[in-house]
C-alpha positions as a printed Julia matrix, in Angstrom:
80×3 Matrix{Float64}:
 -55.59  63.74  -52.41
 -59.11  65.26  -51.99
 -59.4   68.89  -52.45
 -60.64  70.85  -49.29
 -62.31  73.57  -48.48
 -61.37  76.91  -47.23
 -62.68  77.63  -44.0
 -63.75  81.47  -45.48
 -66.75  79.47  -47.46
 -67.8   78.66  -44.01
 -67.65  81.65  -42.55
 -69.72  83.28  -45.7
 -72.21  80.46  -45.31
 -72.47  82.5   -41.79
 -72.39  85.77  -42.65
 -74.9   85.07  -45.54
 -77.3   83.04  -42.97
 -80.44  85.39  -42.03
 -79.68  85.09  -38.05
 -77.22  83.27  -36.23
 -77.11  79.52  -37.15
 -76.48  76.57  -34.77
 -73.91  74.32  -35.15
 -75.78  71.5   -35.83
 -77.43  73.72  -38.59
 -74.41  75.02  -39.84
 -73.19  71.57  -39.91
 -75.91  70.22  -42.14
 -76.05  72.86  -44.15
 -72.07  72.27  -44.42
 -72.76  68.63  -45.27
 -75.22  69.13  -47.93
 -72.99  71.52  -49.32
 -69.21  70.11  -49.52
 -70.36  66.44  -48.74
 -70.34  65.08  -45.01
 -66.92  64.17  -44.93
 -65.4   67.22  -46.38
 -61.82  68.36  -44.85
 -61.37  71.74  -44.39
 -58.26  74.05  -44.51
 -57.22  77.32  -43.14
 -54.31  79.79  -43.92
 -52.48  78.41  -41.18
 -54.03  74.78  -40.75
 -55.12  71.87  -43.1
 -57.13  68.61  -43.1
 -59.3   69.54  -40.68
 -63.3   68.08  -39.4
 -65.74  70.29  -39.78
 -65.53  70.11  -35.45
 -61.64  70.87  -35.36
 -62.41  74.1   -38.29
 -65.09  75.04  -35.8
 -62.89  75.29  -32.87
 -59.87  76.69  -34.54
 -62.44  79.69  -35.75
 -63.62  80.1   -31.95
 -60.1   80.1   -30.8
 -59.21  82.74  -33.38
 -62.33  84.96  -32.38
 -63.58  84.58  -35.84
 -66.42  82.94  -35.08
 -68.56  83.93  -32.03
 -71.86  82.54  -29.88
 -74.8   84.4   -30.53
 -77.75  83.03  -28.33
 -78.15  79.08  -29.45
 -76.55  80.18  -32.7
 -73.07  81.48  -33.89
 -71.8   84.38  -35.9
 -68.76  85.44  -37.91
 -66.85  87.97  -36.67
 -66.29  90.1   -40.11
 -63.69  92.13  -38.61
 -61.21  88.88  -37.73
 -61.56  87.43  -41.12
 -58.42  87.98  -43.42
 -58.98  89.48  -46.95
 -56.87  87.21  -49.61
């Protein structure tokens, strides 16, 4: 099996972009990084799209709109 990524190097991709990026941006940037069809995993979910890891961070308030971008939500992201 293919190793995955944890959805935290996402959310530090976001937190480390210099304003809010947009999804398509994110998702390129995503791409180039972990390959296009990298599977992502959470602490409570695995072998995820990079769409289903985006909605399961909305859902979970970690990640939030900002104008035509998004942001992370620092304070929803678990420390481990």
């Amino acid at each position: 099996m293919t190793d995955t990524v944890h959805g935290h190097e996402v959310l530090e991709m976001v937190l480390a972009a210099p304003q809010p990026p947009t999804l398509e941006a994110l998702q390129a940037q995503v791409g180039e990084r972990f390959g296009r069809d990298a599977r992502f995993h959470t602490c409570s979910a695995s072998d995820l799209t990079f769409a289903e890891l985006i909605d399961f961070l909305h859902l979970r308030g970690k990640l939030v709109p900002a104008g035509d971008g998004v942001v992370a939500d620092r304070g929803q992201i678990c420390e481990h």
